[in-house]
MDTraj code that builds the backbone (N, CA, C; nanometers):
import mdtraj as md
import numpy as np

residues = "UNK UNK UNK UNK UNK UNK UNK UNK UNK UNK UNK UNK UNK UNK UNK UNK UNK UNK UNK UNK UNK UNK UNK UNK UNK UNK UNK UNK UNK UNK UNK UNK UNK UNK UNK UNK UNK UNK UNK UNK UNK UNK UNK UNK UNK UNK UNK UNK UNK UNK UNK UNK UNK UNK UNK UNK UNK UNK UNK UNK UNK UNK UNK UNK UNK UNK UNK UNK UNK UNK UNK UNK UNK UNK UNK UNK UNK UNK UNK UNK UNK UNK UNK UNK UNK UNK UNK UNK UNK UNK UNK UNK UNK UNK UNK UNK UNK UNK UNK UNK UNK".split()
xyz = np.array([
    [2.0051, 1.2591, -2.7864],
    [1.9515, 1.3171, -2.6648],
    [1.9345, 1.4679, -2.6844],
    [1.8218, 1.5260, -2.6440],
    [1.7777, 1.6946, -2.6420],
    [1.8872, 1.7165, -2.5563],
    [1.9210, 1.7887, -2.5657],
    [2.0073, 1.9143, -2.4771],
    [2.0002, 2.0331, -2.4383],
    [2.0435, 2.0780, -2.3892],
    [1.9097, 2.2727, -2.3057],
    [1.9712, 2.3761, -2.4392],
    [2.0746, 2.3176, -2.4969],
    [2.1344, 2.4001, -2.6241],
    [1.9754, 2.3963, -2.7426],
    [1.9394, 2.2746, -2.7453],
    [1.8027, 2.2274, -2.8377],
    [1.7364, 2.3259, -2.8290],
    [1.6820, 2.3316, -2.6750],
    [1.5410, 2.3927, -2.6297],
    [1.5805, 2.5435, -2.6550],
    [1.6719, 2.6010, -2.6455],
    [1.7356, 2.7108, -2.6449],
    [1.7031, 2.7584, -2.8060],
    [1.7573, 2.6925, -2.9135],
    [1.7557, 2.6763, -2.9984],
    [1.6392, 2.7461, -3.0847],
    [1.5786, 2.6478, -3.0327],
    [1.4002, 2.6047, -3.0825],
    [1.2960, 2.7627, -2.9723],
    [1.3873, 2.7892, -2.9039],
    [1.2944, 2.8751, -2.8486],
    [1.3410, 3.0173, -2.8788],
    [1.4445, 3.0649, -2.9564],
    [1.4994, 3.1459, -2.9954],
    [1.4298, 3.2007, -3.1923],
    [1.4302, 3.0719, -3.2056],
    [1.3534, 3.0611, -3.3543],
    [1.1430, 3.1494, -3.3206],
    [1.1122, 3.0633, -3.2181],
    [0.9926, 3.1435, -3.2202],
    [0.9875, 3.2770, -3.1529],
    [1.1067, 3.3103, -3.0930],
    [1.1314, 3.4554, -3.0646],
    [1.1071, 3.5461, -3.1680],
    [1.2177, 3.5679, -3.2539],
    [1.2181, 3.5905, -3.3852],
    [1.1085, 3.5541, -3.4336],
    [1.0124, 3.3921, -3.5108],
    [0.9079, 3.4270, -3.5871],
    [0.7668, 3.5470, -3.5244],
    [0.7840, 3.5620, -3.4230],
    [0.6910, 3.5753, -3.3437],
    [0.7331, 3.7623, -3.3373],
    [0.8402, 3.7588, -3.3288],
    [0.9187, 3.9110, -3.3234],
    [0.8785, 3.9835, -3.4622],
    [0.8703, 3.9286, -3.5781],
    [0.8725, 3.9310, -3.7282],
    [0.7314, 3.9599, -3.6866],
    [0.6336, 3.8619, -3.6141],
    [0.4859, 3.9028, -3.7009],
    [0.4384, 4.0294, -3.6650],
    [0.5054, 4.0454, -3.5232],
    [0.4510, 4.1643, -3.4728],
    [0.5192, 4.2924, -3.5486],
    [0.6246, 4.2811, -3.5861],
    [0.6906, 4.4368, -3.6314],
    [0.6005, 4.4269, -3.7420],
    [0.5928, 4.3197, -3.8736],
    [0.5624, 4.3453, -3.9630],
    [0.4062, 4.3240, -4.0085],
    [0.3404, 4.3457, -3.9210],
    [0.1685, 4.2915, -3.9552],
    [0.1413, 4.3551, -3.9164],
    [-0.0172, 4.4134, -3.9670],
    [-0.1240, 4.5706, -3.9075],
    [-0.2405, 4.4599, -3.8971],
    [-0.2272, 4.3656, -3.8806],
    [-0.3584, 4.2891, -3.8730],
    [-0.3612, 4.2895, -3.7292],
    [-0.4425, 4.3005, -3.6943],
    [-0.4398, 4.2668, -3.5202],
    [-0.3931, 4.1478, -3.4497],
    [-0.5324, 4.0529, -3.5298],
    [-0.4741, 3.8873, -3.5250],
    [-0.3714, 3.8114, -3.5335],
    [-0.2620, 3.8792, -3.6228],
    [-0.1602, 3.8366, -3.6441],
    [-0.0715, 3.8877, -3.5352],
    [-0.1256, 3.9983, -3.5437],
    [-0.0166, 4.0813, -3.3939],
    [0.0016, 3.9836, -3.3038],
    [-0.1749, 3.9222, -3.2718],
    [-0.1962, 3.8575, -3.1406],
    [-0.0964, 3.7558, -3.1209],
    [-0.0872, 3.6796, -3.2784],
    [-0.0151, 3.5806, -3.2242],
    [0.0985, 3.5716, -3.2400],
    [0.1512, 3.7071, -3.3192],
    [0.2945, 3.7047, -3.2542],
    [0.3709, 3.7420, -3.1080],
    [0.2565, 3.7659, -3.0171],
    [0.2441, 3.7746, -2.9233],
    [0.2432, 3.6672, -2.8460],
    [0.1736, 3.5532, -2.9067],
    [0.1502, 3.4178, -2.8666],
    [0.2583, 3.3745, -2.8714],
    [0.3889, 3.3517, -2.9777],
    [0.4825, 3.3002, -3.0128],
    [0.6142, 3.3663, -2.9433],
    [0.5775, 3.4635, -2.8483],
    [0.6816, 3.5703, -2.7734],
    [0.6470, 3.4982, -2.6353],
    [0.5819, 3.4541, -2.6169],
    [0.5329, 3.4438, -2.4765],
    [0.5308, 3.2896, -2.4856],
    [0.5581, 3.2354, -2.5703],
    [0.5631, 3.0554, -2.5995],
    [0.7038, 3.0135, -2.5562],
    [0.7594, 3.0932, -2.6240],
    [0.9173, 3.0837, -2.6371],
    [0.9617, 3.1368, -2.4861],
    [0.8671, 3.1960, -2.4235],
    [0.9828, 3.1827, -2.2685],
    [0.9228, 3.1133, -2.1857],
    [0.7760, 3.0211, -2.2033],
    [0.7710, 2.9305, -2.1778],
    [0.8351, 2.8404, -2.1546],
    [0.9153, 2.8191, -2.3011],
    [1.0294, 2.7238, -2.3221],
    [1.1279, 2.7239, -2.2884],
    [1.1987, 2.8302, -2.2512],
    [1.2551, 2.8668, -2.1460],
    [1.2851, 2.8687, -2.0359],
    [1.1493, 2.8856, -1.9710],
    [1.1602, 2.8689, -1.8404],
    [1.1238, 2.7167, -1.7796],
    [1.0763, 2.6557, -1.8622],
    [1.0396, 2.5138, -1.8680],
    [1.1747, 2.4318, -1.8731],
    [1.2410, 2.4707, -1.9794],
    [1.3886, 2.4185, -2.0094],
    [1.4569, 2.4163, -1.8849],
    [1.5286, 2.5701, -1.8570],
    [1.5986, 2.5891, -1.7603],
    [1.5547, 2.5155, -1.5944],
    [1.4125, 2.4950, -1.5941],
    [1.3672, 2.4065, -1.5058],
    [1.4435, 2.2842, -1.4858],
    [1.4006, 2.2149, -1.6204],
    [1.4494, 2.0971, -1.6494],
    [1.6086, 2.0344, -1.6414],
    [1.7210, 2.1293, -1.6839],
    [1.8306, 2.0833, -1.6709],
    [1.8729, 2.2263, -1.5794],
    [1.8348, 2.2560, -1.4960],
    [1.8574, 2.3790, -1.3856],
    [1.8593, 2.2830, -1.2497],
    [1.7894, 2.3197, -1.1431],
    [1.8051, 2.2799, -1.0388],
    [1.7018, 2.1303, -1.0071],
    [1.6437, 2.1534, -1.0997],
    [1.5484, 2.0151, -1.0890],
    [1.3935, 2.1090, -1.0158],
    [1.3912, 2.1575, -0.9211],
    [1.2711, 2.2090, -0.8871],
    [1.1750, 2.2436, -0.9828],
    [1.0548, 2.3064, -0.9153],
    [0.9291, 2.2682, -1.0456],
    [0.9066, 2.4467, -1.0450],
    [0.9845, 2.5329, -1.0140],
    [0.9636, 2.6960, -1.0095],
    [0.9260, 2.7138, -1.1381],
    [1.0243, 2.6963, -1.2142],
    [1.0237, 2.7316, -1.3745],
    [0.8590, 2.6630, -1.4590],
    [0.8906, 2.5606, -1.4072],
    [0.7291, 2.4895, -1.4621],
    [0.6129, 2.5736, -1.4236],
    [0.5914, 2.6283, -1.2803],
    [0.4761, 2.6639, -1.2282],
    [0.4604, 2.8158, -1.2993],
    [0.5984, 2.8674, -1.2774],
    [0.5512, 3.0072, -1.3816],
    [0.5289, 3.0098, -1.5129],
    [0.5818, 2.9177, -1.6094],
    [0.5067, 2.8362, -1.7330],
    [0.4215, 2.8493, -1.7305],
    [0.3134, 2.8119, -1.5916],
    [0.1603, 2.7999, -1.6142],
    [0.1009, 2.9384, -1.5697],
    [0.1528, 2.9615, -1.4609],
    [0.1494, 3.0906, -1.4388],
    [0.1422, 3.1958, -1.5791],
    [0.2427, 3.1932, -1.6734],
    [0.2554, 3.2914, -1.7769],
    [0.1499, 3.2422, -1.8884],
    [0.0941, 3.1018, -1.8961],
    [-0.0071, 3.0931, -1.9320],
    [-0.1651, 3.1154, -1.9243],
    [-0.1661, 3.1025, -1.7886],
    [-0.2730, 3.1804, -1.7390],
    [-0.2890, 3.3165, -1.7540],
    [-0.2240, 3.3954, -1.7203],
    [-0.1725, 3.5365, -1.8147],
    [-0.2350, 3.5382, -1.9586],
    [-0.1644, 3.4662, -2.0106],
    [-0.1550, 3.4896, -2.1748],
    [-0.3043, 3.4610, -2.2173],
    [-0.3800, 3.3686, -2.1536],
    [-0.4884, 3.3631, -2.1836],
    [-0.5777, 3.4730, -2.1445],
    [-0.5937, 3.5398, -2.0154],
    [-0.6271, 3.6671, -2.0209],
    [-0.6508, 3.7737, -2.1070],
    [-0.4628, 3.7853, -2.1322],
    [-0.4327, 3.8769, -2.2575],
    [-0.5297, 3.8784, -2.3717],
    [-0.4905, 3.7257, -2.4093],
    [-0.5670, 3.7082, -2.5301],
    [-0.7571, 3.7688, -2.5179],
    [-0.7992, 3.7054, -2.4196],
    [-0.9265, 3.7557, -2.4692],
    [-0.9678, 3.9260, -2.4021],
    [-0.9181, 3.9619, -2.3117],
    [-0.9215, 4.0964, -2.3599],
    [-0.8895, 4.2039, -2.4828],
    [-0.8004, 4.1159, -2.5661],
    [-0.7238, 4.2041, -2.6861],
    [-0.8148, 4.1441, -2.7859],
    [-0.8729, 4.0423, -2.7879],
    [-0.9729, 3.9571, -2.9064],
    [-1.1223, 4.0977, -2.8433],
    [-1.1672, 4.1191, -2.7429],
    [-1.2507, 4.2419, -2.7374],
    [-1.2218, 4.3571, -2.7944],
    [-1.1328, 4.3698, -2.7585],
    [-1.0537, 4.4924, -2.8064],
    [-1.0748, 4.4784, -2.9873],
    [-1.0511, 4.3783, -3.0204],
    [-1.0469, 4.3897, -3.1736],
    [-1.1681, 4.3906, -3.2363],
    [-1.2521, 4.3327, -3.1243],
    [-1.4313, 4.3005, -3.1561],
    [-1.4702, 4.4757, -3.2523],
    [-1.4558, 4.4932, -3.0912],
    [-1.4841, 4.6461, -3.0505],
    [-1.4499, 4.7283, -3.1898],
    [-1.3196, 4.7408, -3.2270],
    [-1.2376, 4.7936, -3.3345],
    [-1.3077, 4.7620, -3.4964],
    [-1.3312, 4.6514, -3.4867],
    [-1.4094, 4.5781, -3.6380],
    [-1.4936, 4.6273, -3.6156],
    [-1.6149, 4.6714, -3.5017],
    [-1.7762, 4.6548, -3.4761],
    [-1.7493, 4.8245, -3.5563],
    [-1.6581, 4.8968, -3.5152],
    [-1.6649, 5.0393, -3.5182],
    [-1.5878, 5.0971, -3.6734],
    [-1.4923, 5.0031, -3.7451],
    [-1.4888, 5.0627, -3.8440],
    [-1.4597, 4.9712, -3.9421],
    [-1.4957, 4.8180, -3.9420],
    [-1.5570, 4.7304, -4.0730],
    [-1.3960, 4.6724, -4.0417],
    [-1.2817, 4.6990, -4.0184],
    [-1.1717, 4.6411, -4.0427],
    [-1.0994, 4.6024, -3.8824],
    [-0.9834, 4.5073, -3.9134],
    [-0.9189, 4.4846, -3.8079],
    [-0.7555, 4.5260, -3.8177],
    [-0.7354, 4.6136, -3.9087],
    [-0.5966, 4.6803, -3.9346],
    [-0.6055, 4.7909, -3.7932],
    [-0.4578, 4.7662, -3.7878],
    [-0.4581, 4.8607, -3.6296],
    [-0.3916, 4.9782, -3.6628],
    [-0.3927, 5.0291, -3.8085],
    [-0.4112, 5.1425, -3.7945],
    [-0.5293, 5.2652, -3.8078],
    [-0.6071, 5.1667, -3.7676],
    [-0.7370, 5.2396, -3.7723],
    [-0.7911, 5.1965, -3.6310],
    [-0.6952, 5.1810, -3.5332],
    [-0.6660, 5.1884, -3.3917],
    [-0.7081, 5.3078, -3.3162],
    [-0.6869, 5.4036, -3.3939],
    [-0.6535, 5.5164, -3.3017],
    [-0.7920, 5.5972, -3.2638],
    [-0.8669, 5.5245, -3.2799],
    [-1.0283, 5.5828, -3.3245],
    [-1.0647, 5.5479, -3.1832],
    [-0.9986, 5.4134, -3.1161],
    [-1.0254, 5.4021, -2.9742],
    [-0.9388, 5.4781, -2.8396],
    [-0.8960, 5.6054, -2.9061],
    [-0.8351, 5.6684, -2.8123],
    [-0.9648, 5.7661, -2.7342],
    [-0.9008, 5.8036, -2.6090],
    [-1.0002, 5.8875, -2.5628],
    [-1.0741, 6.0346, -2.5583],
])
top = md.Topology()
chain = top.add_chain()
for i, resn in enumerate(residues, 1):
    res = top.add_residue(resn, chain, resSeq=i)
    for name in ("N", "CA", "C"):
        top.add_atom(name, md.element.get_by_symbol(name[0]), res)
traj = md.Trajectory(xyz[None], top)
């Protein structure tokens, strides 16, 4: 049987992989989705704690809630990177700073 120790577990691991891509990647894309994998994991979380918490569906709805979000995120920051490649051939973000004002 899963146990909220499992989900805990398993959602702590993509904290960390997800924590890793972002400190250590200048790719944008990769940023993104260690961004993806930060925001997955408290999904799981809050999904979990739903689940063996009070029984109510709070935790679930902000799940979707934080998904709806995340999808946002994502395609504003996928412009953002458009934008960044269109202007200097690459998607390394340290050649970011070219979109300052």
């Amino acid at each position: 049987m899963i146990t909220l120790q499992h989900y805990l577990i398993v959602s702590a691991a993509l904290f960390s992989l997800g924590m890793l891509g972002i400190l250590t990647r200048r790719n944008a894309v990769n940023v993104l989705m260690g961004v993806e994998l930060v925001l997955n994991s408290a999904n799981l979380n809050l999904v979990a704690f739903s689940r063996f918490g009070s029984g109510n569906l709070q935790g679930q709805l902000f799940a979707v809630f934080v998904i709806v979000i995340a999808a946002a995120e994502v395609a504003v920051a996928l412009a953002i990177v458009l934008t960044l490649y269109r202007l200097r051939r690459t998607s390394n973000l340290d050649a970011a700073d070219i979109l300052r004002g």
